[in-house]
C-alpha positions in Angstrom: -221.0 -175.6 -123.6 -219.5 -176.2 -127.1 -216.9 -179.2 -125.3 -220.9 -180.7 -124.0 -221.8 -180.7 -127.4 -218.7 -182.0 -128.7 -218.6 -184.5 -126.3 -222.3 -185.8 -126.7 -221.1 -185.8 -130.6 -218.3 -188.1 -130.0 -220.3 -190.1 -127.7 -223.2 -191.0 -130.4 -220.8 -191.3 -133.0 -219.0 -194.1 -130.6 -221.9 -195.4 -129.6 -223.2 -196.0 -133.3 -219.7 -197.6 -134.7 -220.5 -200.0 -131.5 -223.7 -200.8 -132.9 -222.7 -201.3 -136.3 -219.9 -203.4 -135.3 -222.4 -205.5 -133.3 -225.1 -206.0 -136.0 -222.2 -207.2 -138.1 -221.3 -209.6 -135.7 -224.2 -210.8 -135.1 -225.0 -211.4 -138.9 -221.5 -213.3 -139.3 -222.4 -215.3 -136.1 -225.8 -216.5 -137.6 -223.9 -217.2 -140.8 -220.9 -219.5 -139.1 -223.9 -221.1 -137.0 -225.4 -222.1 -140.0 -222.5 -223.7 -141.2 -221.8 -225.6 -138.0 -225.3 -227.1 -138.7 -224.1 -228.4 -141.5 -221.2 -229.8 -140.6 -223.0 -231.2 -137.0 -225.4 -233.2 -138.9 -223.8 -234.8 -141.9 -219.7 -234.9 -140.9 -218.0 -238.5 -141.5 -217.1 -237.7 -138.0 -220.7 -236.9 -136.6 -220.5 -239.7 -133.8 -216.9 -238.7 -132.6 -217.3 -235.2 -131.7 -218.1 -233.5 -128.7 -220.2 -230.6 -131.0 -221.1 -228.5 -127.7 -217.3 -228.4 -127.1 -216.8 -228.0 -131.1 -219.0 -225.3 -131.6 -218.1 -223.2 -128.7 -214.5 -223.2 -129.7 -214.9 -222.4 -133.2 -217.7 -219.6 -132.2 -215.1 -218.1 -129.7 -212.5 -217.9 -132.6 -215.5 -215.8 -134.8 -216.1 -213.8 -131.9 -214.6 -210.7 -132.9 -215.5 -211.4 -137.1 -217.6 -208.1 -138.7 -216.7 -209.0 -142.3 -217.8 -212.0 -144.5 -214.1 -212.8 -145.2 -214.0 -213.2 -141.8 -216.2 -215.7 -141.2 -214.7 -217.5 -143.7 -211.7 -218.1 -142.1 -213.8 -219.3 -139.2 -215.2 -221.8 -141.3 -211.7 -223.1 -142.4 -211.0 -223.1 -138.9 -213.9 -225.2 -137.7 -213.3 -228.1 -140.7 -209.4 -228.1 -140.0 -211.0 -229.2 -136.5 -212.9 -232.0 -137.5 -209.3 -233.2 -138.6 -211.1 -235.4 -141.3 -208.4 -234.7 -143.9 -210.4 -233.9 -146.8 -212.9 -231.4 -145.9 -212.5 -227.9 -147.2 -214.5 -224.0 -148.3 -214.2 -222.3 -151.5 -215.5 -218.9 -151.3 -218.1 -217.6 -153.6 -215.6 -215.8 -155.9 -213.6 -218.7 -156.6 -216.3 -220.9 -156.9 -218.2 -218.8 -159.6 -214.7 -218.2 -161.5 -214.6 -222.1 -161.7 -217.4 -223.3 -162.7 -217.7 -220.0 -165.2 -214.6 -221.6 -166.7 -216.1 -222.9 -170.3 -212.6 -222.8 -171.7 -211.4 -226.1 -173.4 -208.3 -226.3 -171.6 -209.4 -229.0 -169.4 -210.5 -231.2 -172.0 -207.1 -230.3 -174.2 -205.2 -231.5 -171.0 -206.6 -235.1 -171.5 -203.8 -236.9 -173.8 -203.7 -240.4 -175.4 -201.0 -242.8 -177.2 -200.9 -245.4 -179.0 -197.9 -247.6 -179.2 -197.0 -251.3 -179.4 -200.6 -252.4 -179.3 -201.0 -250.4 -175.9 -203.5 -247.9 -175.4 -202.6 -245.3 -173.1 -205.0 -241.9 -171.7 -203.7 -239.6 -169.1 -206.6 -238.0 -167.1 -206.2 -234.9 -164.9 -208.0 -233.3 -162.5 -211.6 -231.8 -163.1 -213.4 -229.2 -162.3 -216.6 -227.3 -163.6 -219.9 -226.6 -165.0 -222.2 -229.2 -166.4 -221.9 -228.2 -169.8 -217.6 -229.4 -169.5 -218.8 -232.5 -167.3 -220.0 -234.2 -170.5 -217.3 -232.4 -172.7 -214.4 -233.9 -170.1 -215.9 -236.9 -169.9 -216.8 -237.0 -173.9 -213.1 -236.4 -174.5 -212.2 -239.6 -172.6 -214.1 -241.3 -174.7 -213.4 -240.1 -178.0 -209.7 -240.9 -177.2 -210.9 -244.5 -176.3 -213.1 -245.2 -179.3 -209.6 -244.1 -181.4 -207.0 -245.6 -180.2 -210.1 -248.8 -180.6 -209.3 -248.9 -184.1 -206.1 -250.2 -184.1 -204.6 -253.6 -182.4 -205.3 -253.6 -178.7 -203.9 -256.0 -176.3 -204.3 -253.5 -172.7 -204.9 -250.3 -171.1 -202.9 -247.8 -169.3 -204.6 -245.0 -167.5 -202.5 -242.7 -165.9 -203.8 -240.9 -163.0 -200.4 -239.5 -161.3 -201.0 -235.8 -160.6 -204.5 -236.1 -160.7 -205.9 -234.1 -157.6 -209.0 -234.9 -158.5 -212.2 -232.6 -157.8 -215.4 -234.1 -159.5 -215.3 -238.0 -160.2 -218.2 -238.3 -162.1 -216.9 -237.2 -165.6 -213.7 -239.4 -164.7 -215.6 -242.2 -164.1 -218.2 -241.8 -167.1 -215.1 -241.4 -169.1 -213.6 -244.8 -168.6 -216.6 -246.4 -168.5 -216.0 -248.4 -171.3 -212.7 -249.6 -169.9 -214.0 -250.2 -166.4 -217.1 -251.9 -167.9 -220.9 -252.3 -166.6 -222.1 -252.6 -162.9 -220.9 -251.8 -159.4 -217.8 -250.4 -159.1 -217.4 -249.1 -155.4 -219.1 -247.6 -152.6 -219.2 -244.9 -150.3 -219.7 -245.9 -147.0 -221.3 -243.3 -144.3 -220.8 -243.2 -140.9 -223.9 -245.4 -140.2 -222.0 -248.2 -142.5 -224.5 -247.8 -145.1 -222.9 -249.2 -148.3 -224.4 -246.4 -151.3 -223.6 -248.3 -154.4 -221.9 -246.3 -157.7 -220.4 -247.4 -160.9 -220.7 -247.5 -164.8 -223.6 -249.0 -166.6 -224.3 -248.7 -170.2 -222.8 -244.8 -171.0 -224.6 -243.7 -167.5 -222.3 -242.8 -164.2 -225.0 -244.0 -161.5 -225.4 -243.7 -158.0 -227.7 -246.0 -156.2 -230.8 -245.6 -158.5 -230.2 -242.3 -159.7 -227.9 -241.4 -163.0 -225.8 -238.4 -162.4 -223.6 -238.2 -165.5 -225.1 -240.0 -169.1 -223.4 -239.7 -172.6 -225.8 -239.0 -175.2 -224.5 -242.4 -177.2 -223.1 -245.4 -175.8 -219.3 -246.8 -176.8 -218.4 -250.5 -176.1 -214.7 -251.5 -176.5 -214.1 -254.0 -179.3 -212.8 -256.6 -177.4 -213.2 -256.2 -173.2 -210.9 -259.3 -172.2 -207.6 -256.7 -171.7 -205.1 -256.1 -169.4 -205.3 -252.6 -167.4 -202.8 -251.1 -166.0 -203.4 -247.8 -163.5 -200.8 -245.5 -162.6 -200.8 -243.8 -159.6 -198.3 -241.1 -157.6 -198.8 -239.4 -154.2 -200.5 -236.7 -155.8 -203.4 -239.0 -156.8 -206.2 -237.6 -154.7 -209.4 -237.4 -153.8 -212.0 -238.1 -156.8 -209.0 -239.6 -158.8 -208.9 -241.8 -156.0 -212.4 -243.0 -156.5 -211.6 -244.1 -160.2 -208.5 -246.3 -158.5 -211.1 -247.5 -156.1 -212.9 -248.4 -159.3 -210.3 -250.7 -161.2 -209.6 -252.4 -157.6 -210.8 -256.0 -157.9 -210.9 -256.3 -161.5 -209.6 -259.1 -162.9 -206.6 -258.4 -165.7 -206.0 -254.9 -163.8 -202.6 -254.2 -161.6 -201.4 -250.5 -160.2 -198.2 -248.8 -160.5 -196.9 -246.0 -159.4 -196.0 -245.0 -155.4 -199.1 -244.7 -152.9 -201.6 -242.4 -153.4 -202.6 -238.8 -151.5 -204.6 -240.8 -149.1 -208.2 -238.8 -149.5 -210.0 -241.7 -150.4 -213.4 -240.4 -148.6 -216.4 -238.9 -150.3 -216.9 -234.8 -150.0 -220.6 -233.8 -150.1 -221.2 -230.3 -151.7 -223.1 -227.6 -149.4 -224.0 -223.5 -150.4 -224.2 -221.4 -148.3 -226.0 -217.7 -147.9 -223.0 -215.9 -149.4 -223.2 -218.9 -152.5 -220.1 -219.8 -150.7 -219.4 -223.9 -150.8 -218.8 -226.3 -148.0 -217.0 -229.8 -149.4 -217.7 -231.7 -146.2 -216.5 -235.2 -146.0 -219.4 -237.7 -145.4 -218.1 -241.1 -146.4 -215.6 -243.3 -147.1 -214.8 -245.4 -150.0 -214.9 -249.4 -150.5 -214.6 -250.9 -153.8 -216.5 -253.7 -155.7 -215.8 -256.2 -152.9 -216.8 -254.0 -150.1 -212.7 -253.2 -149.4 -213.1 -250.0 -147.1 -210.1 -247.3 -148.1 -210.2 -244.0 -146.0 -206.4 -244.0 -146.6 -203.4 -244.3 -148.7 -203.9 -247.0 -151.8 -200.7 -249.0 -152.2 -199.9 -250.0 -155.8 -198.9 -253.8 -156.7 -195.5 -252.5 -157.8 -193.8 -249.9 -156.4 -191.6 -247.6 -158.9 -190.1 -244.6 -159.6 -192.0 -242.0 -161.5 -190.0 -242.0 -164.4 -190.8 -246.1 -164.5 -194.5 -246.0 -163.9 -195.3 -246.2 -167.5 -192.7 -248.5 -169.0 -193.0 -251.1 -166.5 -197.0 -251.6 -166.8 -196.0 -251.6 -170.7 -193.8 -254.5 -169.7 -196.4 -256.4 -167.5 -199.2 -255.5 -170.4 -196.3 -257.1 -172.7 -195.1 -260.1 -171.2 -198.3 -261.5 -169.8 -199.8 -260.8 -173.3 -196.9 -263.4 -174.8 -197.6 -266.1 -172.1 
């Protein structure tokens, strides 16, 4: 009698890890499905994919997933399928210790120089909260309106190593450098052209101003050479501020071809406060140039030769 008992124990203790283990499938399933929604209805790649196909093979590699972590992976594995080459998850944690990041290190990592009449910024990476959106891209400016006061005769801004992350404080940065109106597009996979660019100390988008500094700088005199330098770790968002010199009159690229991630990432949260960067477009520039792949600089240089040969170009075309 006491083995029955001990065996109908065993049995309901079985049967109730089962059930647990099932509920917690079940609520990571619902999860990864909602994510797949996403990703079904605004991917770059919307009209290539087979998304029965899609979604059954990424739901049969969650199939056995209990914990959010999990899942997670999941996710990673359903955008690395899309094979889009830009899309990507940050968890929740990570994403909260970012953007709760109101350290001035970012902004202290933007440099300047001044030498031989050349004005020179180097602009790294960005990313974070709102309040350092306007301090990054106030910090650009700063340095612009100083090295104003002396002699100018061009411009160097030196993107090599910039992975990019959020283009709007890059590009509101420059914005007196890059001047007013359209400076690129992204491009969707309907080939709607959305139009975005710099217009009197506000980073627009279409109709709508995402980014605005409180006071408006305007270079002293706008008729300057610019010079851009690039490296193959220029991605993503710093690739949108390339995208935005291209066409410019005056303007010529250094450097060695960029990452290649010139596409547009739309932000989406999930239920966990967890973040989808899915990509949704691609970038074309002021005349409508579509990217979606490396950028290729005018003159191809060693690193180390980036900077002194656009000071050469800046120098001699200044004397002609």
């Amino acid at each position: 009698m006491k083995n029955i008992v001990r065996l109908f124990f065993v049995i309901c203790i079985v049967f109730l890890i089962s059930c647990n283990q099932q509920k917690k499938y079940i609520k990571q399933e619902k999860y990864i499905n909602a994510a797949l929604d996403i990703i079904e209805k605004y991917s770059m790649k919307k009209e290539l994919i087979d998304w029965s196909d899609y979604r059954s093979k990424v739901l049969k590699r969650g199939k056995n997933d209990t914990t959010i972590e999990d899942a997670h992976q999941t996710i990673r594995f359903a955008l690395s399928q899309l094979n889009d080459g830009h899309s990507f998850f940050i968890p929740s944690k990570t994403l909260k210790k970012e953007f709760s990041d109101t350290t001035m290190r970012k902004i202290q990592s933007i440099t300047s120089e001044y030498k031989d009449e050349i004005g020179y910024i180097k602009i790294p990476g960005f990313i974070g909260n709102e309040k350092l959106e306007k301090a990054f891209a106030g910090r650009i400016q700063d340095l612009i309106k100083d090295l104003d006061k002396h002699k100018i005769t061009g411009w160097i801004i030196d993107l090599r190593n910039n992975g990019g992350g959020n283009m709007w404080p890059m590009l509101l940065g420059v914005g007196p450098i890059l001047g007013d109106g359209t400076a690129g597009y992204f491009v969707n996979s309907k080939n709607n052209f959305e139009k975005w660019g710099y217009s009197k100390g506000k980073a627009f988008m279409d109709t709508t101003t995402v980014l605005q500094m409180d006071s408006l700088y305007q270079l002293k005199n706008k008729n300057m050479k610019i010079a851009i330098l690039i490296n193959n770790s220029t991605a993503s968002a710093a690739e949108a501020i390339v995208v935005a010199f291209k066409g410019l009159p005056k303007t010529r690229f250094f450097g060695s071809a960029t990452s290649g991630r010139t596409t547009a990432n739309s932000t989406f949260i999930l239920s966990d406060s967890s973040m989808i960067a899915l990509m949704t477009a691609v970038y074309a520039d002021r005349n409508r140039i579509l990217y979606g792949k490396q950028i290729i600089p005018d003159e191809i240089v060693k690193e180390g030769d980036s900077k002194d040969n656009a000071r050469k170009w800046i120098y001699w075309t200044m004397l002609k």
